[in-house]
C-alpha positions in Angstrom: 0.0 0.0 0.0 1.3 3.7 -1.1 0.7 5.3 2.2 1.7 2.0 4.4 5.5 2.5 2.0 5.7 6.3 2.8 5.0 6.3 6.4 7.8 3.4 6.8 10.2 5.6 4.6 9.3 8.7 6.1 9.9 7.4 9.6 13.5 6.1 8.5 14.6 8.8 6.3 13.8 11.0 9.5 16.7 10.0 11.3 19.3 9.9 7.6 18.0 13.0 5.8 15.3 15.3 8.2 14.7 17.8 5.3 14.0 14.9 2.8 11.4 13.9 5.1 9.2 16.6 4.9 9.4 15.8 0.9 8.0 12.3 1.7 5.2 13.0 4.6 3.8 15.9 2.2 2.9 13.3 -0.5 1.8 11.3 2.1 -0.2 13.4 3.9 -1.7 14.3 0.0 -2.4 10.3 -0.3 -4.6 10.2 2.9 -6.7 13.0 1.9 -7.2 11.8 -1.4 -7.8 8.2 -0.7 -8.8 7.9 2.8 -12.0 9.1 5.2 -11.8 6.3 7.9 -8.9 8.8 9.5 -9.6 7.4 12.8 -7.7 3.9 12.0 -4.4 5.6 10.7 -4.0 7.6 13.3 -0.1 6.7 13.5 0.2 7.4 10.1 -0.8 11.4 11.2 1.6 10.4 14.0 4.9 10.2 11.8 3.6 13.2 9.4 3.4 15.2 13.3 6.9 13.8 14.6 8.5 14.6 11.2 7.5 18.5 11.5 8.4 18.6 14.6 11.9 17.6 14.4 12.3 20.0 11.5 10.7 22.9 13.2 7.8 23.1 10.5 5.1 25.6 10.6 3.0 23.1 9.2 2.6 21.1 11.7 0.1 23.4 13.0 -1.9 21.9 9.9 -1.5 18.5 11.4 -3.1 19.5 15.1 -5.8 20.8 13.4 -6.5 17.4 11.8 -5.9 15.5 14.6 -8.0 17.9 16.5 -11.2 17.6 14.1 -10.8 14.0 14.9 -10.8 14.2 18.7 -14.3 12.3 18.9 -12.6 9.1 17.8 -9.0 10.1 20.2 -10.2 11.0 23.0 -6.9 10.2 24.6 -5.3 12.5 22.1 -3.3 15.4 24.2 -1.0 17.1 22.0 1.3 19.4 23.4 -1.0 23.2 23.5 2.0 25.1 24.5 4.2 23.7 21.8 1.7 23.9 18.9 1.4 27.9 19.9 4.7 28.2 18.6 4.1 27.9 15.5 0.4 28.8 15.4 0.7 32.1 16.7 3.9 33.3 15.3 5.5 31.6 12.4 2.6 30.1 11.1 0.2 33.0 11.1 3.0 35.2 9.0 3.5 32.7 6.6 -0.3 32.4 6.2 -0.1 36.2 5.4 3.1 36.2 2.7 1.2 33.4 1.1 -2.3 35.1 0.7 -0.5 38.8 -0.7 1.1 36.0 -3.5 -2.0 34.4 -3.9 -4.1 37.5 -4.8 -2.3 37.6 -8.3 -3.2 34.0 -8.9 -6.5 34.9 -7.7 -7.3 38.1 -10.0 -6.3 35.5 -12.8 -9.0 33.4 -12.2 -12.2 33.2 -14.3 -14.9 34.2 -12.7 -17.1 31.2 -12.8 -14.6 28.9 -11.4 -14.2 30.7 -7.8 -17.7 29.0 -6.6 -16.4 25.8 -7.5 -13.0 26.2 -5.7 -14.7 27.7 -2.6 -17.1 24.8 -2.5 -14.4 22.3 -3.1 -12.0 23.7 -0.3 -15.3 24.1 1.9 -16.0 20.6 1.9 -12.6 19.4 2.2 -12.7 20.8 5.8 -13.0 18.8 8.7 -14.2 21.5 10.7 -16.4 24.1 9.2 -15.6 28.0 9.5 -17.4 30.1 10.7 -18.4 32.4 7.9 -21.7 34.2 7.7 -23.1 32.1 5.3 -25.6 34.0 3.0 -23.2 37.1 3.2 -20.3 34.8 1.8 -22.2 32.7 -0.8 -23.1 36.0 -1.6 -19.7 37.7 -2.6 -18.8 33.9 -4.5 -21.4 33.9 -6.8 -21.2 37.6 -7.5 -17.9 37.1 -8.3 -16.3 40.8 -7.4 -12.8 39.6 -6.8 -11.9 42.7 -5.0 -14.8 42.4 -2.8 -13.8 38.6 -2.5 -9.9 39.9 -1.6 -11.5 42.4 0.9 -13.4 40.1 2.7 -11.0 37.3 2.8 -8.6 39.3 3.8 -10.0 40.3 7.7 -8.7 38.1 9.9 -6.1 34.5 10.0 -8.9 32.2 9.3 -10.4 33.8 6.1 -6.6 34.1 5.0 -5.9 30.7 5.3 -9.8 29.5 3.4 -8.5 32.0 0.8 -5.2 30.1 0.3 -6.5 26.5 0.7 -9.1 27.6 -2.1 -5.9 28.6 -4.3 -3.5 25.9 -3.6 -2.5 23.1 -5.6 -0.3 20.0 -5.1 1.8 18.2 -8.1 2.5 15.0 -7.4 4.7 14.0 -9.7 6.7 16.9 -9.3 7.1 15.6 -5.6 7.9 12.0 -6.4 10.5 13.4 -8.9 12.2 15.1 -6.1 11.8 12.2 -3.8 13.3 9.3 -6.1 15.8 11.9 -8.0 18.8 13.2 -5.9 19.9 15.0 -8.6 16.8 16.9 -8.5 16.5 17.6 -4.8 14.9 20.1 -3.2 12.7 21.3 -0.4 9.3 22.1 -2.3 7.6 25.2 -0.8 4.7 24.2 0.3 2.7 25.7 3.0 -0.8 24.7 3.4 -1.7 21.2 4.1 -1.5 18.3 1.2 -4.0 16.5 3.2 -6.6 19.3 2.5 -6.2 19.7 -0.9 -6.4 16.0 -1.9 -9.4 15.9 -0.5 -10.5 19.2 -2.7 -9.1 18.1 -5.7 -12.2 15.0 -5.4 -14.6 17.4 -5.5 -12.8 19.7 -8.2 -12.7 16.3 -10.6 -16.5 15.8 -9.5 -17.8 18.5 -11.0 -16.1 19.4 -13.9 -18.9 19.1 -16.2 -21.8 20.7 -13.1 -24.9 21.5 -14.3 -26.9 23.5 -11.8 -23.9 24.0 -9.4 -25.3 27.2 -8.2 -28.3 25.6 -6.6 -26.4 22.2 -5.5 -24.3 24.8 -3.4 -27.4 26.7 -1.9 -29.2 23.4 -0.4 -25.5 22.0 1.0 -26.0 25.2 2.9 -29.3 24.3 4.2 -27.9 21.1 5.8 -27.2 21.0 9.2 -23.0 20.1 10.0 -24.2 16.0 10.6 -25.6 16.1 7.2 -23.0 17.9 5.7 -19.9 15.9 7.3 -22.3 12.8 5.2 -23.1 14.0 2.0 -18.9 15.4 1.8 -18.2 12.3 2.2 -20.7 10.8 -0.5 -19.2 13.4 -3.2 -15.5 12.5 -2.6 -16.3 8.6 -2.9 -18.0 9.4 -6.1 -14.1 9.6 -7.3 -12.4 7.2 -5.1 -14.1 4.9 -6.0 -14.0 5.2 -10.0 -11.7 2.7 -10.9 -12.2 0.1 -13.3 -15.0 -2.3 -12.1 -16.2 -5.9 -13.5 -19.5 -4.4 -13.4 -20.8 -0.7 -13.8 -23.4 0.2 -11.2 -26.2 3.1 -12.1 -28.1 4.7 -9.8 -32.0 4.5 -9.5 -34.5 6.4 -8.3 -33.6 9.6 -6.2 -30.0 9.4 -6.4 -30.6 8.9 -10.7 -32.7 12.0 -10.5 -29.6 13.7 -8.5 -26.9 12.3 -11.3 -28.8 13.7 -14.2 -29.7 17.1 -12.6 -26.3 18.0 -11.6 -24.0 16.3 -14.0 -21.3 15.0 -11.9 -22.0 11.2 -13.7 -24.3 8.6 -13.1 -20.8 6.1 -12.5 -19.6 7.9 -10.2 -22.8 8.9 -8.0 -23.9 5.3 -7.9 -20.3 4.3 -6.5 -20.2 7.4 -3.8 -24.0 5.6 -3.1 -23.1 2.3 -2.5 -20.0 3.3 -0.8 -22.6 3.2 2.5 -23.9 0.4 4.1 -27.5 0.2 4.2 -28.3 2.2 7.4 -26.1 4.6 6.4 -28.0 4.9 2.9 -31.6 5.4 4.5 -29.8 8.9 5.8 -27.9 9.8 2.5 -31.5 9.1 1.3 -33.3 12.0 3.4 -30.3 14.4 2.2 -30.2 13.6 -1.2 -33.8 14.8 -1.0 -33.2 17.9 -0.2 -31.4 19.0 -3.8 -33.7 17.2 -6.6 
């Protein structure tokens, strides 16, 4: 298994090459996001991505409290170190957070306008902790799209910094694995917002690249209380994981068909994100589902 290969190598390279480390728990902190949601049964593998930042001082492992702290209902035994995490998550941390969003208001300006609600969605769900944002004001600005409005408003305070930069982040793997396997070719990439994060935004990003009705898919996931939501995000990123090549091709019937063809993220991929539950669990995606057709 990928991630079972880079923890081990991470965890030796650690105590050979610290810096080339950091190279190796990045892509595998990118591979949990992208393939994982069960988070609570590799806990050790957050464990070695943590111990790995900390020996190299990293910022970013203020990224990695935050994880394991969204995950505190399955660890309750978790006690990481408060005084040690504020550190970084007062100091370093929040002025990196800062030289990152200035550089990423050019990328931002460069953007077409009807792509920004589909990255705010897409980093929205990718949370495992919601922010607080005032909802209708902020769906508001997204779907007007006034970037300088945008800019201003996600410019107020730390947290609405770092949603900006999440929303304009990106992660190349192979770019990464070159560095990794090629000494030739090493060096530290800069990366500064969590891998983890963004594999799981880049699920939704591939979901809908051909949306239909995306405007009104995003006003009734706002409508859902945070039980529902944590559910239905993780129904849309299965749609993906789980479209491999089958023996069979499953298609959705009924309410979850009607959901396929009204928002066009592909009757494939909604079945597999359906049957991804067990029964109980699909009685519930039922009454959500619902709520958008």
């Amino acid at each position: 298994m990928i991630c079972s290969g880079l923890n081990n190598a991470a965890w030796w390279i650690r105590n050979e090459d610290k810096k080339r480390a950091l190279i190796t728990i990045n892509l595998l902190e990118y591979y949990i996001g992208y393939y994982f949601e069960d988070l609570k049964y590799i806990y050790n593998w957050l464990d070695t991505i943590f111990e790995v930042r900390r020996i190299n001082n990293d910022p970013g492992i203020s990224e990695v409290y935050n994880i394991v702290n969204g995950l505190k209902e399955f660890f309750n035994e978790i006690n990481i170190d408060k005084k040690f995490n504020r550190s970084f998550y007062s100091e370093e941390f929040k002025r990196e957070t800062k030289k990152i969003f200035k550089e990423n208001i050019v990328k931002f300006k460069n953007q077409k306008e009807t792509k920004i609600p589909e990255l705010f969605f897409a980093t929205y769900t990718a949370l495992i902790e919601k922010p607080h944002f005032t909802k209708i004001h902020v769906l508001r600005l997204i779907f007007e799209g006034n970037k300088d409005k945008i800019i201003k408003y996600f410019s107020r305070d730390y947290e609405k910094m770092y949603f900006f930069n999440l929303m304009l982040s990106d992660f190349d793997v192979k770019e990464v694995e070159k560095r990794l396997l090629n000494p030739e070719d090493f060096k530290i990439a800069e990366h500064n917002i969590s891998a983890f994060f963004i594999g799981r935004k880049k699920l939704i990003i591939e979901l809908f690249k051909k949306v239909k009705n995306f405007k009104e898919l995003v006003l009734h996931y706002f409508e859902l209380n945070d039980k529902e939501m944590r559910i239905f995000d993780v129904f849309l990123r299965n749609c993906v994981r789980y479209d491999i090549k089958w023996h069979i091709t499953p298609y959705p019937e009924g309410k979850i068909k009607d959901f396929a063809i009204k928002y066009g993220p592909g009757q494939k991929r909604v079945a597999l994100g359906y049957y991804s539950f067990e029964d109980d669990e699909r009685a519930f995606l039922d009454s959500i589902i619902e709520k958008f057709i």
